[in-house]
C-alpha positions as CSV (number, residue, x, y, z in Angstrom):
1,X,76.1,-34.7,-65.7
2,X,77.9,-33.6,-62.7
3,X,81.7,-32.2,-62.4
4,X,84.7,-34.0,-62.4
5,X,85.1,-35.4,-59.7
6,X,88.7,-33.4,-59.0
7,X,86.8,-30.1,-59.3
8,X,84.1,-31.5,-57.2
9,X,87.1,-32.5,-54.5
10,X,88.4,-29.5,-54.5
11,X,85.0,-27.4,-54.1
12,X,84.5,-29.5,-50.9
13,X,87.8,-28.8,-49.7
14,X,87.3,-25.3,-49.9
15,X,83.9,-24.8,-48.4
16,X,83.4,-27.8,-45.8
17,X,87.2,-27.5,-44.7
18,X,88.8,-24.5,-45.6
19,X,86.5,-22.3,-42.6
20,X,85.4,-24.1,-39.1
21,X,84.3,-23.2,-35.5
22,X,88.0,-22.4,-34.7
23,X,88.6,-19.8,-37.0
24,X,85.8,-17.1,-35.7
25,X,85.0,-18.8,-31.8
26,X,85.6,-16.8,-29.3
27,X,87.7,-17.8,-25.5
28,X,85.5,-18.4,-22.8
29,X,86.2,-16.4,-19.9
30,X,86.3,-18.0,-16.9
31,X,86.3,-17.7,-13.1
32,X,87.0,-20.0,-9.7
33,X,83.6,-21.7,-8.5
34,X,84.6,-20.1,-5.2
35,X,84.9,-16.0,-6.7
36,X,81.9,-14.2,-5.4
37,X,78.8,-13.9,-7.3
38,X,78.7,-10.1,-7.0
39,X,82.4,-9.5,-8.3
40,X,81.7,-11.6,-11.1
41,X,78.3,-10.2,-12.3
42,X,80.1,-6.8,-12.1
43,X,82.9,-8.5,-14.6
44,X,79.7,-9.2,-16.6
45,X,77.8,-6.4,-16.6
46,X,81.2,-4.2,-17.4
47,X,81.8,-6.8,-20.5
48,X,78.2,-6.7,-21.5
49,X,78.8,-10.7,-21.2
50,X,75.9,-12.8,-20.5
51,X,78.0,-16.5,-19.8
52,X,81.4,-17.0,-18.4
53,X,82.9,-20.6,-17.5
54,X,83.4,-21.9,-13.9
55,X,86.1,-23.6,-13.0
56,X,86.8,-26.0,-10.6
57,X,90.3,-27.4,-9.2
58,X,91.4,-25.0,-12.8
59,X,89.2,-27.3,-15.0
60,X,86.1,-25.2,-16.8
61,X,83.7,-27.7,-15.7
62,X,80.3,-25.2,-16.3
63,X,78.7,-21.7,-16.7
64,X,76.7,-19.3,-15.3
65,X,74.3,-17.1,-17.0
66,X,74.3,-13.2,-16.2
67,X,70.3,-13.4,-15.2
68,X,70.9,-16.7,-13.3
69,X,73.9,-15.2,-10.6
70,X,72.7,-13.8,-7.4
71,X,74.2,-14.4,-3.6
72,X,77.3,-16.0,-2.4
73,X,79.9,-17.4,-4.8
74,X,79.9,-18.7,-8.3
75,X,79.6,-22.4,-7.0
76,X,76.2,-21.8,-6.2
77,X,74.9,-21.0,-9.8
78,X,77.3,-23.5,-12.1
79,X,75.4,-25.2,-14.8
80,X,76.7,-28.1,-16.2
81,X,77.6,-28.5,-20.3
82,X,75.4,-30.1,-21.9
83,X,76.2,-32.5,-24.7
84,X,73.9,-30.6,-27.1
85,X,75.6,-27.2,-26.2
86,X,79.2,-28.0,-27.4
87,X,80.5,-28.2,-30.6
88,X,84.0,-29.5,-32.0
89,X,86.4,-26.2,-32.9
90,X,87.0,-28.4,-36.1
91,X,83.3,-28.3,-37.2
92,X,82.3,-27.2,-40.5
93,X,80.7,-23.8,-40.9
94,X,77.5,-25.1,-42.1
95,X,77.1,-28.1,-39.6
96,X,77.5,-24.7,-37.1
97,X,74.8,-22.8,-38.6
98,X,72.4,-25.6,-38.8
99,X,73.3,-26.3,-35.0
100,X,72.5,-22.5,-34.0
101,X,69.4,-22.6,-36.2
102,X,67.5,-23.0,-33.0
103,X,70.2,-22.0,-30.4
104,X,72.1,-18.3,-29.8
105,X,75.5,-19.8,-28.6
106,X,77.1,-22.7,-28.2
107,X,80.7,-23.8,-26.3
108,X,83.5,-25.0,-28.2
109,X,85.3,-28.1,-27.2
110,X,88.6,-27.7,-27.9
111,X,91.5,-31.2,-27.3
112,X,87.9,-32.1,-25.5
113,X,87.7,-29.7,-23.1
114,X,85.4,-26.7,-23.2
115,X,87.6,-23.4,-24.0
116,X,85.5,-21.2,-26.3
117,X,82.3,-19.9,-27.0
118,X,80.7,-19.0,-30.6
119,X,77.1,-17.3,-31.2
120,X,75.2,-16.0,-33.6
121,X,77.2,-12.8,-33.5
122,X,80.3,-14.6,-34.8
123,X,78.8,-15.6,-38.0
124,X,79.4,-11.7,-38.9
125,X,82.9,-11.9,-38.9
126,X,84.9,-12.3,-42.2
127,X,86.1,-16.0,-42.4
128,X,82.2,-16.7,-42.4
129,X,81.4,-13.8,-45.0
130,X,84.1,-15.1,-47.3
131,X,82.1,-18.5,-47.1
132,X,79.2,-17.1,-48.2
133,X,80.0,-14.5,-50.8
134,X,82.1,-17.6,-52.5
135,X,78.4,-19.8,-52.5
136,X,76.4,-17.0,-54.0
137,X,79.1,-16.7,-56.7
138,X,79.4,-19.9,-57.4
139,X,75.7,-20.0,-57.5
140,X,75.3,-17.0,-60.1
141,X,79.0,-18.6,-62.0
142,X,76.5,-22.2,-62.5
143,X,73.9,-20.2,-63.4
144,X,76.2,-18.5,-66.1
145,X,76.9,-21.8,-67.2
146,X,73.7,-23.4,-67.3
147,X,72.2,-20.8,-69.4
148,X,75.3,-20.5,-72.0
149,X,75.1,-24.5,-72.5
150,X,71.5,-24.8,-73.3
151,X,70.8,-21.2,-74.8
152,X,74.2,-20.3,-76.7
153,X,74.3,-17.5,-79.0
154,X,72.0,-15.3,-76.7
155,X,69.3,-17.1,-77.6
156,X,68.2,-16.6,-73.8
157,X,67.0,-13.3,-74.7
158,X,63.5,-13.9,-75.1
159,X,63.0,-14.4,-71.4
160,X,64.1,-11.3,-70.3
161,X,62.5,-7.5,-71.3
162,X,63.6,-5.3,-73.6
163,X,64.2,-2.9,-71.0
164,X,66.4,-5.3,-69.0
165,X,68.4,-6.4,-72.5
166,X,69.1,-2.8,-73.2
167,X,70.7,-1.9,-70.2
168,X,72.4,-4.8,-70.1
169,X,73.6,-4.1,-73.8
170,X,74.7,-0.3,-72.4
171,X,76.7,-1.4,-69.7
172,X,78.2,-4.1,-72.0
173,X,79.6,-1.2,-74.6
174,X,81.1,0.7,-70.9
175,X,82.7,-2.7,-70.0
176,X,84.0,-3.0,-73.4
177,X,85.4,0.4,-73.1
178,X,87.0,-0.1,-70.1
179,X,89.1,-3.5,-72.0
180,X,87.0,-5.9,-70.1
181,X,86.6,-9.0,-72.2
182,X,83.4,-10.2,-71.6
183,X,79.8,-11.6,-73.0
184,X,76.6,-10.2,-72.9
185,X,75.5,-12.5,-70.7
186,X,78.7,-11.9,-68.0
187,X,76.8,-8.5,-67.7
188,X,73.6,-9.7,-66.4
189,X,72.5,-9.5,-62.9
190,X,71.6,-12.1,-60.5
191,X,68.4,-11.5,-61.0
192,X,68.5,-11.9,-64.7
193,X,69.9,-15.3,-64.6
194,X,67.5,-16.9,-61.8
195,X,64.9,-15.1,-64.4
196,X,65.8,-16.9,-67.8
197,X,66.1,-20.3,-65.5
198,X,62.7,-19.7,-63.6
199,X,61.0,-19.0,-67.0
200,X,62.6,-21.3,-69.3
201,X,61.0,-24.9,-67.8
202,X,63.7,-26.8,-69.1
203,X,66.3,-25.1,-67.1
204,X,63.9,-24.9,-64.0
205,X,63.2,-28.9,-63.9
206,X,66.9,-29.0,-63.1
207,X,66.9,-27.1,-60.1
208,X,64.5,-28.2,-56.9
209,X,62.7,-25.5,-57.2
210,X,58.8,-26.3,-58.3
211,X,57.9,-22.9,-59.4
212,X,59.2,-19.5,-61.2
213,X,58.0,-17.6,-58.2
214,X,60.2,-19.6,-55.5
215,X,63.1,-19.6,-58.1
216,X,63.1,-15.9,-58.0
217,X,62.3,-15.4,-54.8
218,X,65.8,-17.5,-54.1
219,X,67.4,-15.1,-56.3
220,X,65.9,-12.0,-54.6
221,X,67.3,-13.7,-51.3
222,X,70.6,-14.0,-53.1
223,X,71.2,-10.8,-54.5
224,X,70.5,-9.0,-51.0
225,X,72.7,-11.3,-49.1
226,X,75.3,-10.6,-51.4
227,X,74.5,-6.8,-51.4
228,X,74.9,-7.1,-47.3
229,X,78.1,-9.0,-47.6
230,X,79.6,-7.0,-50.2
231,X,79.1,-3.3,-47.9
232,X,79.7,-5.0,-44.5
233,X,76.0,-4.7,-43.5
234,X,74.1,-6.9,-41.3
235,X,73.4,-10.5,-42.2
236,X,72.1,-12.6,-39.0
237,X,68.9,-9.9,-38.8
238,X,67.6,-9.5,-42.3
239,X,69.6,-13.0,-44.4
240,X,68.8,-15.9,-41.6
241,X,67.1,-17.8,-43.5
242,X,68.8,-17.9,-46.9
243,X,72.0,-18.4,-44.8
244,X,70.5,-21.2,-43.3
245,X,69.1,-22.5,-46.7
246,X,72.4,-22.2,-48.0
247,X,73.6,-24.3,-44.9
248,X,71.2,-26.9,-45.6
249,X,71.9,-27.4,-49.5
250,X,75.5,-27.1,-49.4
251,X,76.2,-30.9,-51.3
252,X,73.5,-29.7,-54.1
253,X,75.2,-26.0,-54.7
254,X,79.0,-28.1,-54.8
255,X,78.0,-30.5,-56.8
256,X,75.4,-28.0,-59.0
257,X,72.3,-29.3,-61.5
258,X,72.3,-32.8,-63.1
259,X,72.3,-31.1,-66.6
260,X,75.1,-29.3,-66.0
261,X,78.2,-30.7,-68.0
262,X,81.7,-31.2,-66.9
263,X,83.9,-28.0,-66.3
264,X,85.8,-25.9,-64.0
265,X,83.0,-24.5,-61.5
């Protein structure tokens, strides 16, 4: 069973609307097609940019790469837009990071005339960090959920170490300490959870993942992005891929497993 469909509204809201192209794209800088080559590679080199716009008659009608300028003026070195190198300012964040999967920039179209720029590089900035963090919550939060509705009364506990309960038992009695009303199973990492689903085959036939070891794998994936996200660390270098995965399976992480019964998240 999937959620409500109000929760399930709402969830889409949130992470196909609530972040897009406009919120971390950059203006692209632009010059005359008649400014000199030379005056505006030293612009460049000075900026450490490697494209600016060209206009002409005040209209950005192209670019010019850093690498591609030499004599004379700017006119001389214009590249057109191509259709497959703009992108709407209104675009969803993961429509954007499947369109840079194979791209480092692209120009933003904005009232349908180029006017910004967004790369890679953008997608460490914190509109797209809040996106993600809020994914791998929700995520672990289903995870949480899946676990509690099919093994209740901790009877998840066989799938996990005695090691791994015991800490998880420790840090229970601090949290409890501290006036945090929680469950045992609120205390488990990441890790744990993708571990009792990967093991318990009931569970794992209602993810898409075929085996325990690409279940935690994921979850590996998961927990570092997170960690990255979490200290302000680097994420395009070392977390591509799972941000891309993430990208690609938005619908199935909104609308979580089929076994999963009605509820808030």
């Amino acid at each position: 069973m999937t959620l409500n469909s109000s929760t399930l509204h709402s969830l889409r809201r949130v992470f196909q609307q609530g972040f897009v192209v406009h919120d971390i794209a950059e203006p692209l800088i632009s010059f005359d097609d008649s400014t000199s080559s030379e005056k505006v590679q030293a612009f460049m080199k000075a900026k450490r940019f490697e494209i600016v716009g060209i206009r002409k008659e005040g209209r950005v009608e192209g670019y010019v790469e850093l690498a591609d300028l030499g004599t004379g003026v700017c006119a001389n070195h214009i590249q057109p837009f191509d259709e497959a190198q703009v992108v709407l300012d209104s675009t969803a964040l993961a429509d954007l990071v499947l369109q840079l999967k194979d791209k480092r920039r692209l120009f933003v179209s904005i009232l349908g005339r180029v006017g910004g720029i967004v790369s890679r590089t953008d997608l460490q900035k914190p509109p797209v960090r809040m996106w993600l963090f809020g994914m791998v919550t929700l995520i672990e939060m289903r995870f949480s959920r899946l676990i509690e509705q099919y093994y209740p009364d901790e009877k998840w506990k066989p799938f996990l170490s005695e090691g791994r309960i015991q800490k998880t038992e420790e840090l229970l009695v601090e949290r409890i300490r501290r006036n945090q009303d929680l469950s045992l199973l609120d205390c488990l990492q990441l890790t744990d959870k993708a571990q009792i689903i990967a093991r318990s085959k009931e569970l794992r036939n209602l993810t898409k993942f075929q085996s325990r070891r690409q279940l935690d794998d994921a979850a590996k994936m998961l927990g570092k992005l997170r960690d990255n996200l979490a200290h302000s660390q680097d994420i395009i270098t070392g977390d591509w891929d799972i941000i891309v995965a993430l990208s690609e399976s938005l619908d199935a992480v909104l609308e979580g497993p089929p076994g999963l019964e009605d509820g808030d998240v």
